[in-house]
C-alpha positions, 0 to 999 in steps of 0.5 A, a space after each residue: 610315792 616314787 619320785 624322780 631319784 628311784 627313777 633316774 639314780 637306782 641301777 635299774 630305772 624303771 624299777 620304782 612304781 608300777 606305772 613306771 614299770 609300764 611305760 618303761 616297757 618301751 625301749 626308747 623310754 629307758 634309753 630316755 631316762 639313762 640319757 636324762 641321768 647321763 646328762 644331769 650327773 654331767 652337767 651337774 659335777 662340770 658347774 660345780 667342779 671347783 665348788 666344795 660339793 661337787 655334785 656327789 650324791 652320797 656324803 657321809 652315809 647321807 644320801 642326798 636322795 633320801 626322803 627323810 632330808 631334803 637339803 639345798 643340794 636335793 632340791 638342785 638335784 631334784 630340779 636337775 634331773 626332771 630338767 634333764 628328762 624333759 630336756 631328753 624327752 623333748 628332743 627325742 619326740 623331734 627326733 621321732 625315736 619315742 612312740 606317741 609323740 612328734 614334733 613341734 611344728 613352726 613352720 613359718 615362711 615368709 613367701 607363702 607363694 612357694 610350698 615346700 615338701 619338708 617341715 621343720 621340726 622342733 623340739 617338744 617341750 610341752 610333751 616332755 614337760 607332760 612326760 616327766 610330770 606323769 613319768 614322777 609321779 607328781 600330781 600324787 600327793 601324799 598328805 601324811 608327808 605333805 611337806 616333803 611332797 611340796 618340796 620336792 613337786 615345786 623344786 622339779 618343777 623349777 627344773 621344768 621351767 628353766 629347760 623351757 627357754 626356747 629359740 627360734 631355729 631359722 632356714 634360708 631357702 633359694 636357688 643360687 644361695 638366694 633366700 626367696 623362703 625362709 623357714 623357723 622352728 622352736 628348739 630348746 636352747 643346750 642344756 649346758 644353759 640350763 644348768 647354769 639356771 639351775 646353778 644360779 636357783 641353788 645359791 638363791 636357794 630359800 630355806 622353808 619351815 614345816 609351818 610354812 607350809 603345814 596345809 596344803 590348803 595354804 596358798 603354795 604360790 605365795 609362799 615359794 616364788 616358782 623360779 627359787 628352789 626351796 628347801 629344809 635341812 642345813 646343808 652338811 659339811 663338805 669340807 672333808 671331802 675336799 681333800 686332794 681336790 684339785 682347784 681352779 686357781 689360788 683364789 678358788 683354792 681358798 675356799 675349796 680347801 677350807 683354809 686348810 691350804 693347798 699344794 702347788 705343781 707344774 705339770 706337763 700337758 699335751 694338747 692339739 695345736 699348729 691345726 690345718 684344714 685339709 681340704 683334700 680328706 676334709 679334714 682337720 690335721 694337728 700337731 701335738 704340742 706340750 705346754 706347762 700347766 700349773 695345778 693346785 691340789 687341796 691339802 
């Protein structure tokens, strides 16, 4: 079985499975899946940029994808990707720029005496929910190995849930700036949120055994908590590749750097400053100003 890692982290990804290979025969599914990893592998370095793994997926010659390991940064990364496929696939339905699939529809106005000719359109989160599910594979099991497919079903679908937060979306409608209708509609909140969920569902990770869950017959639900990533193996050591990092603040550099201690610079910075609207261009003029900036590099 193929899951979301031979789909979103190989050079080529629609190359796992042959159902893959099929529904990627539309080019609004590829551009979806390498929009999906775009965003995962950004979000994911951003929030974990001043951390002691940084979100690489290689450490070591041990691949964080490899099916035989499944440590607490896979079960992020897993989780990670499938929230950013369906992140990726639910805005796109709305957008219109996948085949089969449209909008979510909420319109909602207030004065039902006026009709108006265009519909709110909100994002599809129940139809990139379907498609990454399908899209990995996950309702297929295989019981030789069923402790990794446990595994890696329950952290994707943690990724799933997290990106399924909506808002509502609200528009005034009137003449003269009035509001006689107001119109709402559902979208899904940035996934910028997303991944601080997600972030926050690594450090409360829970480590799980084999016996744990050694039938599938067993009773999933009670054993893992649908909010809590889950995984197996310890996690290496990361403080190797630590060195020549760059940290936050003194404070975060006693951690990052592994106590090894860091080096501390000044640097000169460029940075837009003294910002005007010119209304005649429309446009934002700014002057470029340097400020000092201290930097701190591991050791």
């Amino acid at each position: 079985m193929r899951f979301i890692f031979d789909a979103l982290h190989r050079r080529n990804p629609c190359s796992a499975s042959r159902m893959q290979r099929r529904m990627c025969q539309e080019k609004s599914i590829r551009n979806a899946l390498l929009s999906a990893r775009v965003l995962a592998a950004t979000q994911c370095q951003e929030n974990f940029r001043y951390e002691t793994w940084n979100c690489s997926s290689v450490h070591r010659n041990i691949s964080f994808s490899d099916g035989n390991k499944v440590y607490r940064e896979t079960a992020l990364m897993y989780a990670m990707s499938a929230a950013a496929l369906t992140h990726v696939v639910a805005e796109s339905c709305a957008k219109g720029t996948i085949r089969g699939c449209r909008c979510r529809e909420e319109l909602r106005p207030e004065d039902t005496r006026r009709i108006w000719r265009w519909q709110p359109c909100g994002d599809n989160f129940s139809y990139g929910r379907r498609f990454t599910r399908r899209f990995t594979q996950m309702g297929q099991w295989r019981t030789a190995d069923y402790l990794h497919d446990f595994l890696v079903r329950h952290n994707m679908n943690v990724g799933i849930q997290a990106v399924g937060q909506m808002k509502d979306v609200c528009k005034c409608h009137g003449l003269s700036g009035s509001c006689t209708a107001t119109t709402c509609w559902k979208r899904l909140k940035p996934f910028k949120e997303t991944a601080e969920i997600l972030k926050a569902s690594y450090y409360k990770a829970q480590i799980t055994s084999s016996s744990n869950h050694a039938s599938p017959k067993r009773g999933s639900k009670r054993l893992a908590p649908k909010s809590n990533l889950i995984y197996v193996q310890d996690s290496p050591d990361f403080c190797q590749m630590t060195r020549g990092r760059r940290c936050l603040n003194p404070e975060n550099c006693g951690t990052l750097c592994c106590c090894r201690g860091y080096i501390s610079m000044t640097t000169a910075e460029d940075r837009s400053c003294n910002c005007r609207w010119v209304s005649r261009h429309y446009t934002l003029s700014c002057s470029k100003c340097t400020f000092m900036k201290d930097v701190y590099i591991c050791k």
